[in-house]
TINULUM-591642 format. One record per residue (C-alpha): x, y, z; chain. Coordinates in steps of 0.2 Angstrom, whole numbers, plus 5000, padded with zeros to 4 digits. Layout:
R      x      y      z   lumke
R      X      Y      Z       A
...
END
This chain:
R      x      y      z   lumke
R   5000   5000   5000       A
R   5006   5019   4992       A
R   4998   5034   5001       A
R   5001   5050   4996       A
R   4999   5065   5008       A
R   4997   5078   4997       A
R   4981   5086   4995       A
R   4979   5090   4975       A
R   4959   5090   4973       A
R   4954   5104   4988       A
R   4934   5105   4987       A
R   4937   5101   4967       A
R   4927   5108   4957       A
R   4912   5115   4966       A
R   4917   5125   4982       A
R   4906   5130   4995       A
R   4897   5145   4998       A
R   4905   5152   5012       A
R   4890   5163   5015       A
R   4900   5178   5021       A
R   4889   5190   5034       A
R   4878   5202   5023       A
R   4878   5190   5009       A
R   4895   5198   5007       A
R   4904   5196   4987       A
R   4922   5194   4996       A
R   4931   5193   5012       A
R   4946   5206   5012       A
R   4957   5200   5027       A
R   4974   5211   5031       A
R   4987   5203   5042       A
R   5000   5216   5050       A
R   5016   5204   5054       A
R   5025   5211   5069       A
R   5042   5202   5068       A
R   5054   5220   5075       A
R   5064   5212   5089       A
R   5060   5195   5086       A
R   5071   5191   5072       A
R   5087   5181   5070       A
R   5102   5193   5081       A
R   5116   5188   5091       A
R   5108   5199   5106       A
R   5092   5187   5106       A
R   5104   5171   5107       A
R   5104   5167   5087       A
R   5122   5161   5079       A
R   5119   5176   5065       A
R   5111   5191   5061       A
R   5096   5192   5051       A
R   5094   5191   5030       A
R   5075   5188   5027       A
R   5064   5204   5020       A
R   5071   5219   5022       A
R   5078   5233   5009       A
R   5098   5229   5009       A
R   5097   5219   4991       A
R   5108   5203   4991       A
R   5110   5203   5010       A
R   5117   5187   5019       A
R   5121   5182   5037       A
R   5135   5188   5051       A
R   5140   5174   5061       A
R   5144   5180   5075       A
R   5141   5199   5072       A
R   5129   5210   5074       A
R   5120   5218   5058       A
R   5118   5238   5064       A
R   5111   5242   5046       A
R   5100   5226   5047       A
R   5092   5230   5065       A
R   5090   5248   5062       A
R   5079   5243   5045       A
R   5068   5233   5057       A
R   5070   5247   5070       A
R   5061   5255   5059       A
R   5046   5244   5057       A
R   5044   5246   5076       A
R   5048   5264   5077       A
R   5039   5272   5062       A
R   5031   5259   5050       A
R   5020   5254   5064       A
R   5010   5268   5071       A
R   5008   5274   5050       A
R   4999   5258   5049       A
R   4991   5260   5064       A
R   4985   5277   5058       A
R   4979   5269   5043       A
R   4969   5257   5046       A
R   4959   5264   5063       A
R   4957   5279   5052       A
R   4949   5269   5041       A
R   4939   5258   5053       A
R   4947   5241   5044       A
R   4952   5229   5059       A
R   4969   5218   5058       A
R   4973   5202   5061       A
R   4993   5203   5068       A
R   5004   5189   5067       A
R   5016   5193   5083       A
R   5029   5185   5086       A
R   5031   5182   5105       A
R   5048   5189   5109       A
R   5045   5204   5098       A
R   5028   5207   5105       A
R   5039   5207   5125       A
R   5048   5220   5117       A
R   5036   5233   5112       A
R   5022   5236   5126       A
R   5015   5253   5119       A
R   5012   5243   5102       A
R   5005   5227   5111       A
R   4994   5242   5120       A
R   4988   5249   5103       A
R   4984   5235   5096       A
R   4971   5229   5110       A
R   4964   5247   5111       A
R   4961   5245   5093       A
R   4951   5228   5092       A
R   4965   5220   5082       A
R   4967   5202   5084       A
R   4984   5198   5091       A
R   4987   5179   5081       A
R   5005   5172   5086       A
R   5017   5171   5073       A
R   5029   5159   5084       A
R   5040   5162   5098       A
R   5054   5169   5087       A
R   5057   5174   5068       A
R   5068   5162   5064       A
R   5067   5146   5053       A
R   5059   5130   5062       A
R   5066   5119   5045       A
R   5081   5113   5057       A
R   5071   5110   5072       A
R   5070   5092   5081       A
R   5053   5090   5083       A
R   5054   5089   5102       A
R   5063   5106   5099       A
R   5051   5112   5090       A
R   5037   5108   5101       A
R   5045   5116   5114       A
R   5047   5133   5107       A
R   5026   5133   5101       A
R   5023   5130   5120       A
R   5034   5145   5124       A
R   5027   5157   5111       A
R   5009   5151   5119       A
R   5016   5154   5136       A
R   5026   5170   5131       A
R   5011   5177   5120       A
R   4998   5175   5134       A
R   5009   5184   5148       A
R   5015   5200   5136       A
R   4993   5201   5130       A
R   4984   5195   5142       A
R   4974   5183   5131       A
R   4981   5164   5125       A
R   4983   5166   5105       A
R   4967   5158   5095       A
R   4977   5158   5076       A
R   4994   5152   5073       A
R   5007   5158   5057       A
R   5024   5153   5059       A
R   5028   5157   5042       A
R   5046   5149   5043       A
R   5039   5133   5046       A
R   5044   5116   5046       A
R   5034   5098   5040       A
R   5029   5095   5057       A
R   5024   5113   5062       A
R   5006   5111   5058       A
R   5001   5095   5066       A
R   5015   5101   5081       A
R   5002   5115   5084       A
R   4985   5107   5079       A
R   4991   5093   5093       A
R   4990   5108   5105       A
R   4974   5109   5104       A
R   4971   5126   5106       A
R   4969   5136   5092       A
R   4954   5139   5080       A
R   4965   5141   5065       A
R   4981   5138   5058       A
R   4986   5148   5042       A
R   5004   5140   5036       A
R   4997   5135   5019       A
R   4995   5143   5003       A
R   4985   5131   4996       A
R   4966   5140   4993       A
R   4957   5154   4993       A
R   4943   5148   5007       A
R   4945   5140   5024       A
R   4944   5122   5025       A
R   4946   5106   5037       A
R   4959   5094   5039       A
R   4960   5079   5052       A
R   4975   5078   5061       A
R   4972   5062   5076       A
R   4955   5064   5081       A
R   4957   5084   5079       A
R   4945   5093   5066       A
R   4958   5109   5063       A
R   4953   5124   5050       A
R   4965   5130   5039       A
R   4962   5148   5034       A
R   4977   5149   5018       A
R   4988   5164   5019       A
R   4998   5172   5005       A
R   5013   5177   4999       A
R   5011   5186   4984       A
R   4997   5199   4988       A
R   5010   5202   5001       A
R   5023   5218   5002       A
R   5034   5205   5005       A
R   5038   5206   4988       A
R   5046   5225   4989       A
R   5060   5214   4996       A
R   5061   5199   4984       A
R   5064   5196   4966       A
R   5053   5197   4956       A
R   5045   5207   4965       A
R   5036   5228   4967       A
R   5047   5243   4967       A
R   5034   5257   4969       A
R   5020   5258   4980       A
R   5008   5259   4962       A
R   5014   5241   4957       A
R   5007   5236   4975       A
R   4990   5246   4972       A
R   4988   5239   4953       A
R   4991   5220   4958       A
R   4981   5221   4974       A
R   4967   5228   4964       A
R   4969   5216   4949       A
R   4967   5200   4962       A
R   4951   5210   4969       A
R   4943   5213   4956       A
R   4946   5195   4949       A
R   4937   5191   4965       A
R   4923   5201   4969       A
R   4920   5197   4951       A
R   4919   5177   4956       A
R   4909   5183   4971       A
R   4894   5193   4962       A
R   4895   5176   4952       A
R   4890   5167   4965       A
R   4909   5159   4971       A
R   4913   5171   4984       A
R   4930   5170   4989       A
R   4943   5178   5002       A
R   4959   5190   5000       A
R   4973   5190   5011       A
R   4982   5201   5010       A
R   5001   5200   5020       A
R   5009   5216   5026       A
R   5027   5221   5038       A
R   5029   5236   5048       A
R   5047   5240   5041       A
R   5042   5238   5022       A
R   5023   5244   5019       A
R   5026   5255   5034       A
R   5038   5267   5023       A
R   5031   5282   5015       A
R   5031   5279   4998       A
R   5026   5260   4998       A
R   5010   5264   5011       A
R   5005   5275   4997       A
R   4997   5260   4988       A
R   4992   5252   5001       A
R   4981   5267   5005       A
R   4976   5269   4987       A
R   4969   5250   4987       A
R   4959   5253   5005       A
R   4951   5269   4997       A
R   4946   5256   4978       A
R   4937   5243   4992       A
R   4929   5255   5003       A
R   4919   5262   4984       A
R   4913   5244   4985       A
R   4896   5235   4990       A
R   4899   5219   4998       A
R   4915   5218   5004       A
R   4919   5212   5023       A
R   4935   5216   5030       A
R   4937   5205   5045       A
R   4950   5200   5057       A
R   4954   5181   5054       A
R   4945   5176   5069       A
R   4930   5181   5063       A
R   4932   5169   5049       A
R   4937   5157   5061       A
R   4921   5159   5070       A
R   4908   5161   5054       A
R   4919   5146   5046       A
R   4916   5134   5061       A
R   4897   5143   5062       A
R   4893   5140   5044       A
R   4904   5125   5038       A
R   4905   5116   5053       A
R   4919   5099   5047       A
R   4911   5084   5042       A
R   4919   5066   5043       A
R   4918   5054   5029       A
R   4925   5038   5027       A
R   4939   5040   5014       A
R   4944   5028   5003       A
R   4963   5033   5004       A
R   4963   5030   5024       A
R   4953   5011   5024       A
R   4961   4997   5028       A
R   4961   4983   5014       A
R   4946   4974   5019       A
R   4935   4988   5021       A
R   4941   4995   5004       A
R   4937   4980   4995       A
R   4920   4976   5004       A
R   4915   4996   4999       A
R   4920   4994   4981       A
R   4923   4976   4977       A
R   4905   4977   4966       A
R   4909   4993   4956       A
R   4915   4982   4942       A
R   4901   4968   4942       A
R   4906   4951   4952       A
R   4924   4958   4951       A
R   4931   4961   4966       A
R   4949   4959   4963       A
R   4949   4977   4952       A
R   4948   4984   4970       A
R   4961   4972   4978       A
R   4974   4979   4965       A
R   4967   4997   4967       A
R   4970   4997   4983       A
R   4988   4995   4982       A
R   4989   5011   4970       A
R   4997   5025   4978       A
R   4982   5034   4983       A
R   4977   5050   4994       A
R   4965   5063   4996       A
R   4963   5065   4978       A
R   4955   5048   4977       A
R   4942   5051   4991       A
R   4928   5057   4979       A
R   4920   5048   4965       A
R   4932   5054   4950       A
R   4948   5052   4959       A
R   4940   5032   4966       A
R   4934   5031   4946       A
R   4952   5034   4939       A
R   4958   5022   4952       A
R   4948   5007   4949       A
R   4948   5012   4928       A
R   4967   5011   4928       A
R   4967   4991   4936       A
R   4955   4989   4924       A
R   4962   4995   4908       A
R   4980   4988   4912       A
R   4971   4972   4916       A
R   4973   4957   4900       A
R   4959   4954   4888       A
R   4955   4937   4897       A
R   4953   4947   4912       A
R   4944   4961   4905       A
R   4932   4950   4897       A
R   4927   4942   4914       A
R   4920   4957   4919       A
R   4911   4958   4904       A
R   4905   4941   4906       A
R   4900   4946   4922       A
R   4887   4956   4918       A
R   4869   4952   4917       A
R   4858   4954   4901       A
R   4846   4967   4900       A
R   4829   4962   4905       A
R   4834   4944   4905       A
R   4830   4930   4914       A
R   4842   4934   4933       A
R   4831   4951   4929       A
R   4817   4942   4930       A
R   4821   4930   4943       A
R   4825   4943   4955       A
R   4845   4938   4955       A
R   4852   4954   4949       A
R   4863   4963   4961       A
R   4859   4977   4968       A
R   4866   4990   4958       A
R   4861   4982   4942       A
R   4843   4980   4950       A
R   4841   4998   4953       A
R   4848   5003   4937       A
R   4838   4995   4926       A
R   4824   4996   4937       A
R   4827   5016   4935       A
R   4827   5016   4915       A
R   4810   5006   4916       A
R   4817   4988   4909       A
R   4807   4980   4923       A
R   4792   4988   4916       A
R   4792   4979   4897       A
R   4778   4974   4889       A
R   4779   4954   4885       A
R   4782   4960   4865       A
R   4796   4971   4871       A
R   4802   4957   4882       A
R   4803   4945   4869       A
R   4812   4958   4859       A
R   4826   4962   4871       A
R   4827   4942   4873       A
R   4831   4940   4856       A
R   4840   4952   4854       A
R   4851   4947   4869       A
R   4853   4929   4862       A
R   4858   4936   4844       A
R   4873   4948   4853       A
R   4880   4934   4865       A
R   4881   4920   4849       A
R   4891   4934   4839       A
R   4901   4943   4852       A
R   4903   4928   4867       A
R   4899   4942   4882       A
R   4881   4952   4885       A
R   4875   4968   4879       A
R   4881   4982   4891       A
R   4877   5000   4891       A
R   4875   5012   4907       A
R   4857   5012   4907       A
R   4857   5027   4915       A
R   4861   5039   4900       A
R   4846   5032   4890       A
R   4827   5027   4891       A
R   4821   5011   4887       A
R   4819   5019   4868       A
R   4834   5024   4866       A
R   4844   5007   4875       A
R   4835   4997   4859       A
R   4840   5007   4850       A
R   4857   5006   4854       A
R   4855   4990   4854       A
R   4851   4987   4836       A
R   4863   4999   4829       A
R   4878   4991   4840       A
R   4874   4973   4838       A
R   4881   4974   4818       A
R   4897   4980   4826       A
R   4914   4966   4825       A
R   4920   4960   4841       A
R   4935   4971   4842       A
R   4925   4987   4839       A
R   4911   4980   4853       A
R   4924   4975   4865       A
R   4933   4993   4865       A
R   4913   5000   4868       A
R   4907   4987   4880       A
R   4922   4993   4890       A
R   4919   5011   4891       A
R   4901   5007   4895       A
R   4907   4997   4908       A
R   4918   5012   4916       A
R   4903   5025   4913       A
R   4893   5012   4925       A
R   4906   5013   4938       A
R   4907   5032   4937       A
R   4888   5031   4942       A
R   4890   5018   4955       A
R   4904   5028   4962       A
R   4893   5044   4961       A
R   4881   5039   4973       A
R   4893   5032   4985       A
R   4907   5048   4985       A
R   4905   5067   4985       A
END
């Protein structure tokens, strides 16, 4: 048995409604992070100064040496960029969500302070703003227990959201195991909440960005003025809102730092993008936690029984009669490398199709054998299975008149003498007109062309079975 983690398929192709409050077209959510004081320096206890998002171009680590220019950039942030955003956004009545870190947070009271006075959740962004890539998990755990403990003694109030940003493999289950938070946002993977099950933990994940993020005034490719901000953050909202008026309302998140879009002429953009939202109906600007809370409200997680996580006996009992009396398609399906892209009824479809198309004619043509005849004497008899009962039951075979029963009989007896296996279609794309009529037209096919149909009809009956078992 092959699983694979990875989940590619995400609510496919039909996302929820997330029913925002007011019947809202789009969720706009800003995140502030407040890293000043927090990142890598030889005075907090780290091997080397800092090199991660600031405005030296091509910067790399001291070992061993304090970086003035690098702590005076993130100075900065705590000194200036800050209390302009802050400015900003109570000015404009838009609430934040800010992903502290805990040692920078100890170290700036009067922001902490403003902050709380102004509503904004305070999220924790991890103990310190350093990589956890390189952390033994014990270590690991150990530093989200301090960030909690730390957190909770500089606010006042335990941390409900967690972004570590410069996580790890582990670092999302290591703080869904915590238990006590009612999101986690280290994923870029969609643009609505969802749940995942980690032990017998339901956990949301609210997805975060990197690129509508200022992030990108120090990385490459990235913006230069504070008008390539504006135009990009407006492009991605109005793509959005757009979807939303559709009827696929979506959320933005948009990522912001004190000591980047807190200078004069990148803020600029920043405003002129708040200013383009507020000339909008229909937008909600929360705080993440407010998503948590309409998200768990609204969309509450539901369990199913997925295929990728059965054991083998379960798997083969669930879906040992997609392909009629041929149980072995699932034996061997089960050993494909599946994951969360299988547990729905295209991803089990392929699955099961790719054992039988790989399979050898003499195989192939057992489960063609295995099938019953239309209207035909099992039908009659009542020995049908129950899949087949109900689908022919539904295109009304089990209503013929005795002229169109003789009919299908001899027509039945006609296919198997020149083709050596029944008749099959997917009864559930006709009516009983249009099944005769098929029927006449396919029977004066050769073998070889019959065979290559009789096969795809089989997989189209599967696809149906499958669709009433799977989302």
């Amino acid at each position: 048995m092959k699983r694979y983690p990875r989940d590619m398929r995400g609510y496919g192709p039909n996302a929820p409604d997330p029913k925002w409050p007011g019947k809202a077209n789009i969720a706009v959510q800003f995140v502030l992070n407040y890293e000043e004081g927090g990142e890598n320096c030889i005075l907090h206890g780290d091997a080397a100064s800092e090199a991660f998002l600031s405005d030296i171009p091509g910067t790399a680590p001291w070992p061993g040496q304090r970086h003035w220019n690098m702590e005076s950039l993130y100075e900065y942030g705590a000194r200036a960029g800050f209390w302009r955003l802050h400015r900003l956004f109570t000015g404009a009545g838009i609430p934040l969500t800010i992903y502290g870190v805990a040692t920078a947070l100890a170290r700036s009271p009067e922001q902490v302070q403003a902050m709380k006075d102004a509503g904004w959740e305070i999220a924790s962004h991890g103990l310190k703003w350093v990589d956890h890539k390189d952390m033994a998990e014990a270590e690991e755990q150990a530093a989200i227990a301090e960030a909690v403990h730390l957190h909770t003694e500089v606010v006042g109030a335990a941390p409900r959201g967690w972004y570590t940003g410069r996580c790890s493999e582990n670092t999302v289950r290591l703080v869904a195991e915590t238990g006590g938070f009612d999101y986690i946002s280290d994923t870029y993977d969609d643009d609505l909440p969802y749940w995942i099950k980690i032990e017998e933990r339901d956990q949301l994940i609210i997805p975060y960005t990197l690129e509508a993020n200022d992030m990108r005034f120090a990385t490459s490719p990235g913006w230069i003025t504070g008008e390539q901000f504006f135009q990009y953050l407006k492009d991605a909202f109005d793509t959005l809102y757009a979807e939303g008026v559709e009827g696929q309302a979506k959320m933005m998140s948009i990522g912001l730092h004190c000591r980047l879009i807190g200078r004069p002429g990148k803020i600029a953009g920043l405003k002129r993008f708040i200013d383009y939202i507020q000339g909008f109906a229909g937008v909600w600007c929360p705080r993440r936690i407010d998503i948590a809370e309409h998200w768990a409200a609204t969309h509450p997680p539901v369990r199913i029984n997925r295929p990728s996580q059965m054991a083998r006996a379960d798997f083969v009992e669930q879906f040992g009669g997609i392909f009629e009396h041929s149980p072995w398609i699932a034996e061997r399906a089960f050993d494909l490398e599946l994951g969360p892209a299988h547990d729905c009824s295209t991803g089990m479809h392929n699955a099961l199709c790719r054992i039988f198309r790989s399979s050898d004619m003499t195989e192939r043509l057992g489960v063609l054998t295995a099938h019953p005849d239309l209207a035909g004497k099992l039908a009659a008899a009542g020995k049908l299975t129950t899949e087949s009962t109900s689908e022919q039951t539904g295109a009304g075979l089990d209503m013929l008149t005795d002229a169109e029963r003789e009919t299908f009989q001899r027509l039945n007896s006609t296919y198997v003498a020149k083709h050596a296996f029944p008749f099959i279609i997917a009864v559930r794309d006709h009516d009983k007109a249009s099944i005769r009529a098929a029927f006449e037209r396919r029977i004066g096919n050769d073998t070889e062309t019959e065979f290559a149909e009789a096969c795809r009809q089989v997989e189209r009956i599967a696809q149906f079975r499958l669709m009433d078992m799977l989302p």
